[in-house]
N, CA and C atoms as a LAMMPS dump frame, in Angstrom:
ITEM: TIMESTEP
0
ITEM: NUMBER OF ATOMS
258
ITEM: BOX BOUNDS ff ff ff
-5.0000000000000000e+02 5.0000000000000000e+02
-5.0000000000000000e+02 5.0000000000000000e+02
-5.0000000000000000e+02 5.0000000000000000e+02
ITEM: ATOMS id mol type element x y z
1 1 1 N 294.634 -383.182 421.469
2 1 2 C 293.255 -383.555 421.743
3 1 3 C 292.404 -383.345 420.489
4 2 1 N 291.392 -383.888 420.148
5 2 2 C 290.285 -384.198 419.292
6 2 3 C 289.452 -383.271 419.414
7 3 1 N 289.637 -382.421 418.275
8 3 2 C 288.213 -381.347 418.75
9 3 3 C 287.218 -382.155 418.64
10 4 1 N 286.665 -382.809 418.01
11 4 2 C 284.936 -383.653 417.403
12 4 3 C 285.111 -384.676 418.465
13 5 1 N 285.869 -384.958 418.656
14 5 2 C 285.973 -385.86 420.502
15 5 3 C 285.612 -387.5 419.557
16 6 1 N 285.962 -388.842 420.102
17 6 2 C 286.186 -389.863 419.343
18 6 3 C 284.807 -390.639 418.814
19 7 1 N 284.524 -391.123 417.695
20 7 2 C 283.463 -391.687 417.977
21 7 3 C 283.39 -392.94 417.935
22 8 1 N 282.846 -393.847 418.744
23 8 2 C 283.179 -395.268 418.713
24 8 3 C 281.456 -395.789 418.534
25 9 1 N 280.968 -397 418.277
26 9 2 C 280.253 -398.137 418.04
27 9 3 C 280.392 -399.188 419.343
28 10 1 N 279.384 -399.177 420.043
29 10 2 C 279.18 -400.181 421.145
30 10 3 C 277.776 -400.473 420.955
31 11 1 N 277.486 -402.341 421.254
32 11 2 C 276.49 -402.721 421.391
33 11 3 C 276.162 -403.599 422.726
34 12 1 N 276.666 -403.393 423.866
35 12 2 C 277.314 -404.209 425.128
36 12 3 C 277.598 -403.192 426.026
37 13 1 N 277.488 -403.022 427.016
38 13 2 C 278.216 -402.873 428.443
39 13 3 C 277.899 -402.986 429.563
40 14 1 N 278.69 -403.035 430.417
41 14 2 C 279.289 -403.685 431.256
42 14 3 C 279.085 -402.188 432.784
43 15 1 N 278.543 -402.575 434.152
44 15 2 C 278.711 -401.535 434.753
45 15 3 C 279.55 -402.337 436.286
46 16 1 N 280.312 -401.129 436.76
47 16 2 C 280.831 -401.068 438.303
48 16 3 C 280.552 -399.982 438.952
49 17 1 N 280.721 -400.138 439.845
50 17 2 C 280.291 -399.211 441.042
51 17 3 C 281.36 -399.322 442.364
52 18 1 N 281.573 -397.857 442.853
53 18 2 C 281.94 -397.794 444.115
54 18 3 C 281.346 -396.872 444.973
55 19 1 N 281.815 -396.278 445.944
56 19 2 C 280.808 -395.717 446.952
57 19 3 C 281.442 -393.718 445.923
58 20 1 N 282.23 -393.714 444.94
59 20 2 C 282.906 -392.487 444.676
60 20 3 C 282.892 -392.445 443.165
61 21 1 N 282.685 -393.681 442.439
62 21 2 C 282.467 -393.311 440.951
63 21 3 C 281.771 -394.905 440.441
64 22 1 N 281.595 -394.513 439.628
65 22 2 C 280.427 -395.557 438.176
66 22 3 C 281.724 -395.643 436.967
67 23 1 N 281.96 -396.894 436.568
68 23 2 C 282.552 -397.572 435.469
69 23 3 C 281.504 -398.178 434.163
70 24 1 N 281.418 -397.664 433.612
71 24 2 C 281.004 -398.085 432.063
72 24 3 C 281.835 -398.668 431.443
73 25 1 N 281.6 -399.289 431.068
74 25 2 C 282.658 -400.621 429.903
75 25 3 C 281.722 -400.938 428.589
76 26 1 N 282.166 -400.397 427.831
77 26 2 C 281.018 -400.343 426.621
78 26 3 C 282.275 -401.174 425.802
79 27 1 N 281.339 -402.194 424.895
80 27 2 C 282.522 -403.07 423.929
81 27 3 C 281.466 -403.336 422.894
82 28 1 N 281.826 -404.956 422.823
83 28 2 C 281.555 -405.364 421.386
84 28 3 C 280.775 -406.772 421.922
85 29 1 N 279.536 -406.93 421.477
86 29 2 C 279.651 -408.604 421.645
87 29 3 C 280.59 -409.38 420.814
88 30 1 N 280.489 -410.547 421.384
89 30 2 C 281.415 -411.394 420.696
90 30 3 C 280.695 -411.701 419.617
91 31 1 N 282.009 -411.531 418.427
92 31 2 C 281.862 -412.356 416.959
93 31 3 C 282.441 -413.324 416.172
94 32 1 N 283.366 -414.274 417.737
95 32 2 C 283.914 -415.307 417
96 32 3 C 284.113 -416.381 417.822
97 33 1 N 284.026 -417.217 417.643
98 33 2 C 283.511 -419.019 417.478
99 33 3 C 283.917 -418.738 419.2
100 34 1 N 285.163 -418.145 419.311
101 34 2 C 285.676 -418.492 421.198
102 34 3 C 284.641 -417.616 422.158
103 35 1 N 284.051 -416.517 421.731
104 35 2 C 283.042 -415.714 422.617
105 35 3 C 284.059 -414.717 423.096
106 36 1 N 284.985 -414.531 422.94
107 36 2 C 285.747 -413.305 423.176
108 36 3 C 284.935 -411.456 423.147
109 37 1 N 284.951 -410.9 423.988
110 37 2 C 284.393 -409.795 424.083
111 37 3 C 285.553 -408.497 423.59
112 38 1 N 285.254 -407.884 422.918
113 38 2 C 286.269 -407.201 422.463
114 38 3 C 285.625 -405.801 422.851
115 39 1 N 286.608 -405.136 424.429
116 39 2 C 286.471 -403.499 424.857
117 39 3 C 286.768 -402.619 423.756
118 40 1 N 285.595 -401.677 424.262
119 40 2 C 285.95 -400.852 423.071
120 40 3 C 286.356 -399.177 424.53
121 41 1 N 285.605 -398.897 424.95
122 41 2 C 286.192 -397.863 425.819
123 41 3 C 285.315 -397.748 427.254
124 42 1 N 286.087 -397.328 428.03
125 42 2 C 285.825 -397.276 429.525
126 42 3 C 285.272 -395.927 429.697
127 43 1 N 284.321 -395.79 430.318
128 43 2 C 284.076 -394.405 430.791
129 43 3 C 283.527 -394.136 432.484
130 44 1 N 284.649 -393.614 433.328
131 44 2 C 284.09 -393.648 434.373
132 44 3 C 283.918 -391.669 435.011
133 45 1 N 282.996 -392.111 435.284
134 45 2 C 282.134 -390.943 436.511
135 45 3 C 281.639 -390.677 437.778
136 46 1 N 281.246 -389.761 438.273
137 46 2 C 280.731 -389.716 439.468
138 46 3 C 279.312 -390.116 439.675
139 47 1 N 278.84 -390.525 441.072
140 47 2 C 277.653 -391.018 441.093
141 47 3 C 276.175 -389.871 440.422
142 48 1 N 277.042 -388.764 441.056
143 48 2 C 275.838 -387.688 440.336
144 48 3 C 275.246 -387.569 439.112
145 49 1 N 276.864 -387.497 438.33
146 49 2 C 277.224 -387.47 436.721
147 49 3 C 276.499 -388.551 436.029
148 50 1 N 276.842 -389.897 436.794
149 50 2 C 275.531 -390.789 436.551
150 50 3 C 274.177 -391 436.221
151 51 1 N 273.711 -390.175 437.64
152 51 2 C 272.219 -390.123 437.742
153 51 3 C 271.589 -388.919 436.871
154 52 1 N 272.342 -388.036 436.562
155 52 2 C 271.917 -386.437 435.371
156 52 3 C 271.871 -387.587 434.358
157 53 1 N 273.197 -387.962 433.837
158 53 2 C 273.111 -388.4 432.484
159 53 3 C 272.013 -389.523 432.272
160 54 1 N 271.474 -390.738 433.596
161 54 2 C 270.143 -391.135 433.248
162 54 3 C 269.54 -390.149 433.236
163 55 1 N 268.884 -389.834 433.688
164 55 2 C 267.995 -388.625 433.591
165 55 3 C 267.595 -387.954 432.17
166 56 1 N 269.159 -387.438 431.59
167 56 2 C 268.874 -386.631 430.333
168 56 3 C 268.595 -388.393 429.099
169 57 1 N 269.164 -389.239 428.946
170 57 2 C 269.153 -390.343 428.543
171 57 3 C 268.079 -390.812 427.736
172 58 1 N 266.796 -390.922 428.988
173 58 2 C 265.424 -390.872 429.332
174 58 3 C 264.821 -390.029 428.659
175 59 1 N 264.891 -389.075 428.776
176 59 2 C 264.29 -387.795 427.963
177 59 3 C 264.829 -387.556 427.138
178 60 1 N 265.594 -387.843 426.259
179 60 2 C 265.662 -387.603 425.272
180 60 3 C 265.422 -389.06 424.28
181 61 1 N 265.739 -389.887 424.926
182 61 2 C 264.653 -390.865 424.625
183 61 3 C 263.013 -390.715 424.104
184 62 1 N 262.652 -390.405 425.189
185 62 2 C 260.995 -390.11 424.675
186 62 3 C 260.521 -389.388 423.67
187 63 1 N 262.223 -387.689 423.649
188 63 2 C 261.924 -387.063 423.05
189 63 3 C 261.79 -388.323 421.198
190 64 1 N 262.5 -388.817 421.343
191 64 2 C 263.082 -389.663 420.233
192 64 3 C 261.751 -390.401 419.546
193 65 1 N 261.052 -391.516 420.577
194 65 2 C 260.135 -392.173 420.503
195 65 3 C 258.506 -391.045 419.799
196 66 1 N 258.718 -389.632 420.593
197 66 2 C 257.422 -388.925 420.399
198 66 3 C 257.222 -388.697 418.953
199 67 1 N 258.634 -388.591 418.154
200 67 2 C 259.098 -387.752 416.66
201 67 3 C 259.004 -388.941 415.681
202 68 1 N 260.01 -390.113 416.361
203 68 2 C 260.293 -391.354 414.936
204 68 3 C 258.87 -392.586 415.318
205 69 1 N 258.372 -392.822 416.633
206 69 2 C 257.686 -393.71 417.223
207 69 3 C 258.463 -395.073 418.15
208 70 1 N 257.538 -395.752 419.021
209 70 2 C 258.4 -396.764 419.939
210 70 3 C 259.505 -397.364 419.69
211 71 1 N 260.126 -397.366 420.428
212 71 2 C 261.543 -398.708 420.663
213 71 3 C 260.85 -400.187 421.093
214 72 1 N 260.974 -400.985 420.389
215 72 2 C 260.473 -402 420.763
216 72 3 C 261.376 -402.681 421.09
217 73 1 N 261.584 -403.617 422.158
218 73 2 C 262.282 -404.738 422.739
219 73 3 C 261.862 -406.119 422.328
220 74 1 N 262.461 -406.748 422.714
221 74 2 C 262.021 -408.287 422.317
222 74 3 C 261.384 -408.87 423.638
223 75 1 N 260.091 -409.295 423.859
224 75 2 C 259.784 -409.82 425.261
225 75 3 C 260.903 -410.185 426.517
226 76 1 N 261.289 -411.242 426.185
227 76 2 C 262.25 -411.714 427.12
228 76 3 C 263.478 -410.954 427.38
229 77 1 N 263.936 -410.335 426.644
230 77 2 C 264.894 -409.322 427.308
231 77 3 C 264.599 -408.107 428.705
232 78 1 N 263.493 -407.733 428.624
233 78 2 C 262.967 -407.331 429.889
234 78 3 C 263.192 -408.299 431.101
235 79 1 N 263.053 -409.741 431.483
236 79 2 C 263.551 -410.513 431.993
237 79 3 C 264.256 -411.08 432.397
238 80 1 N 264.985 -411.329 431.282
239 80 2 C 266.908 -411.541 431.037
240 80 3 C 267.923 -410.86 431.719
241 81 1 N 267.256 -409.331 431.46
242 81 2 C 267.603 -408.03 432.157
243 81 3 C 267.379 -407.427 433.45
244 82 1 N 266.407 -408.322 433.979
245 82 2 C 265.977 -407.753 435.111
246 82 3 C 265.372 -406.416 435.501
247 83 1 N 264.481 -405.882 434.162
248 83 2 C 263.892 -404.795 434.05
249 83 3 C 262.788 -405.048 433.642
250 84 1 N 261.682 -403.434 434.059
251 84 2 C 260.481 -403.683 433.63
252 84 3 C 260.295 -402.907 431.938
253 85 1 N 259.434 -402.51 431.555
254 85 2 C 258.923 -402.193 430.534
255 85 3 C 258.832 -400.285 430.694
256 86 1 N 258.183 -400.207 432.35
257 86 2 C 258.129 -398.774 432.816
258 86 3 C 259.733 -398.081 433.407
């Protein structure tokens, strides 16, 4: 085992759900002519483990935003996404 534990690069993922755990699928967008998505690693958890890690996510987020200043999005991705701004 890896003491420093692995570090990977994702700009993409992907979620599932069951009534007993949450699937993360974090990869790669595609970077070639066919649109091929290239996985980079799976991470699945419990629904709880889920909802802490939003939680801490969030806040440390803000903490992030309070120190360097906003994350800005691009308009339409709020949309695209099916999310608000709050």
């Amino acid at each position: 085992m890896q003491e420093e534990g692995l570090d990977v690069y994702a700009n993409q993922v992907g979620f599932s759900f069951s009534p007993y755990d949450v699937v993360l699928d974090f990869g790669l967008l595609p970077t070639d002519p066919k649109g091929i998505r290239k996985p980079v690693v799976r991470v699945r958890m419990s629904p709880q483990h889920a909802l802490v890690m939003t939680k801490l996510l969030v806040k440390n987020l803000k903490m992030y935003e309070a120190q360097i200043g906003p994350i800005i999005l691009p308009e339409g991705l709020y949309k695209e996404l099916g999310i608000s701004k709050d």
